[in-house]
N, C-alpha and C positions, 0 to 999 in steps of 0.2 A: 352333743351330736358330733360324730368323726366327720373327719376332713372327706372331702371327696376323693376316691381312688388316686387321679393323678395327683392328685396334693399329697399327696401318704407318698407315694411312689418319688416325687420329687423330695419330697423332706428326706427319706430313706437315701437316696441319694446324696445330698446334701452334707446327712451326718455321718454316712462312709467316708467323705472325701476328704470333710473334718478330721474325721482320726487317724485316716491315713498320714494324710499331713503332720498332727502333731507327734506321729511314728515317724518322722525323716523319708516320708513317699511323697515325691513330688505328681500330685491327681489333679486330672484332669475331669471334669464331667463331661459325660459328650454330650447330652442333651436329644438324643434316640438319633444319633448319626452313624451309630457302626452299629450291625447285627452280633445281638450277643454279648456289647461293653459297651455297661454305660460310662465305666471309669475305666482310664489307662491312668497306671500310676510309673511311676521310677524311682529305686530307692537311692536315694543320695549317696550313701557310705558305698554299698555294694555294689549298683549297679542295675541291678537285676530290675526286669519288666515285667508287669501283670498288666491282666485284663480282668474285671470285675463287674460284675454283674449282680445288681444289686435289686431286693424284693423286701419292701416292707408292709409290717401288720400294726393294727393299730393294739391296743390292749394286749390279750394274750391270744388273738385270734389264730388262728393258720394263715401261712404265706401260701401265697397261688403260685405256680407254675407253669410257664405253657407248655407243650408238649416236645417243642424245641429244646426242651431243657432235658430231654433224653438223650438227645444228640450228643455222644463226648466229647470231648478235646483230641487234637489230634496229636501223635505223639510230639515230646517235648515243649510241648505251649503250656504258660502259668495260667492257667484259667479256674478263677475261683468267684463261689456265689458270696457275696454278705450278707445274712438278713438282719433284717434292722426289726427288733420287736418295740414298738415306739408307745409310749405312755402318755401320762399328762406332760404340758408343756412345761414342766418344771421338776422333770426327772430325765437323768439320763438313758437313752434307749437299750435294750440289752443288742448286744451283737453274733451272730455266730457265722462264724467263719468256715468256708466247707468247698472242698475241691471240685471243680465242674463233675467230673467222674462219679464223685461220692452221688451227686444230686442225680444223675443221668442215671445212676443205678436204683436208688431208691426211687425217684420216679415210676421209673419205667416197670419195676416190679412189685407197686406199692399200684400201682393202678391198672396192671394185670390183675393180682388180686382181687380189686376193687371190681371187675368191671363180669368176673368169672361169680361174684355175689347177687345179691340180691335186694331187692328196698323191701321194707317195713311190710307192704303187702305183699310179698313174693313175686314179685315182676321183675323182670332180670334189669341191670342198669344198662340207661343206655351210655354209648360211648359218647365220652365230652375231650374239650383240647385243655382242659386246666388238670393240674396237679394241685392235690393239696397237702403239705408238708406244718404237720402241728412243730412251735415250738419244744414242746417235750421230746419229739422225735432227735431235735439236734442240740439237745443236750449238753454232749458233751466236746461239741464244738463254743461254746460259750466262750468269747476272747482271746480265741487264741491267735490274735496279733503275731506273733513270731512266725507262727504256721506261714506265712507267708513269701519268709527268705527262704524257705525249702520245697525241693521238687514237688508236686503236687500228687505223684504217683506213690511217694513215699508216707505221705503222710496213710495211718489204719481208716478204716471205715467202722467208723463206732456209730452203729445202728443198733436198730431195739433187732431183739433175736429173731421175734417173729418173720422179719423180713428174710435171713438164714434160707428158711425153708422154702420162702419164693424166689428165690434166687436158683435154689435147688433144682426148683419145678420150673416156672418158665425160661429160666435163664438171664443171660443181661439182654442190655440193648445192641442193635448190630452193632459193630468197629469197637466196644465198650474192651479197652485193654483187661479185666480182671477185676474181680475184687479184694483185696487184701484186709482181713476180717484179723484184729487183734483178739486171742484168746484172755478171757478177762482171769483165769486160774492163772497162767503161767507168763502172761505177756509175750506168748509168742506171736508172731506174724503169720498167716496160712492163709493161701488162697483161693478163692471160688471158681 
């Protein structure tokens, strides 16, 4: 039987602050005392400050979102999610590392999609405050520890393509600075 949500949710905490740390980030957990970070970390060598905000799933579930998690960052602030995909108690959890903006984007047009469908019987959805983000979707954020000393705006948005097209159609989220969508032929950079 899994842990109870906030057990999952502190342990996901817990082992961000872990790894931060044996990365030379000195992390603080705040314990639901700032809106938006649960971790403020500082990196020892460079300097440099983040906020983090962290969601974990237990097995290979989807991480939930609220809908606050559409809201971006405002310019020049590091603000990034970690999700923690957490296993048995005797494996290390996987990680994926992913810029507030990234998450604010596919949120926000992954549950437009969502909400313009329909359920199993044909009855339209109704509108809820969670987002749900499958592990598969983030992918390609898997470890990537470094991503961390770099601008947040810089780092690509490597999402599944499907999302492309909703991005097209509803747009982003309000104040949402762009998306920056790396072409997986040429590795160019181009934005939304």
């Amino acid at each position: 039987m899994p842990p109870p949500t906030s057990q999952t949710g502190a342990a996901g905490e817990f082992y961000v602050a872990a790894q931060l740390s044996q990365r030379g980030w000195a992390a603080s957990v705040l314990l639901g005392n700032a809106p938006r970070t649960d971790i403020l970390a500082q990196h020892a060598e460079t300097g440099a400050t983040i906020g983090v905000q962290s969601k974990a799933a237990n097995g290979g579930g989807d991480f939930q979102v609220g809908v606050k998690g559409e809201i971006p960052s405002k310019p020049g602030q590091s603000e990034w999610f970690i999700f923690v995909g957490l296993g048995s108690p005797a494996t290390r959890p996987k990680f994926f590392i992913v810029p507030r903006n990234v998450i604010a984007a596919f949120a926000w047009c992954s549950h437009q999609a969502w909400i313009k469908g329909t359920s199993r019987d044909g009855k339209p959805h109704k509108d809820n405050s969670m987002r749900n983000i499958s592990q598969r979707d983030l992918a390609d954020y898997k470890e990537r520890w470094d991503d961390l000393l770099v601008p947040p705006d810089e780092i690509p948005y490597w999402l599944p393509d499907w999302l492309w097209y909703w991005v097209d159609d509803v747009g982003l989220p309000p104040n949402h600075p762009g998306a920056v969508r790396a072409d997986s032929a040429t590795g160019q950079l181009e934005s939304a």
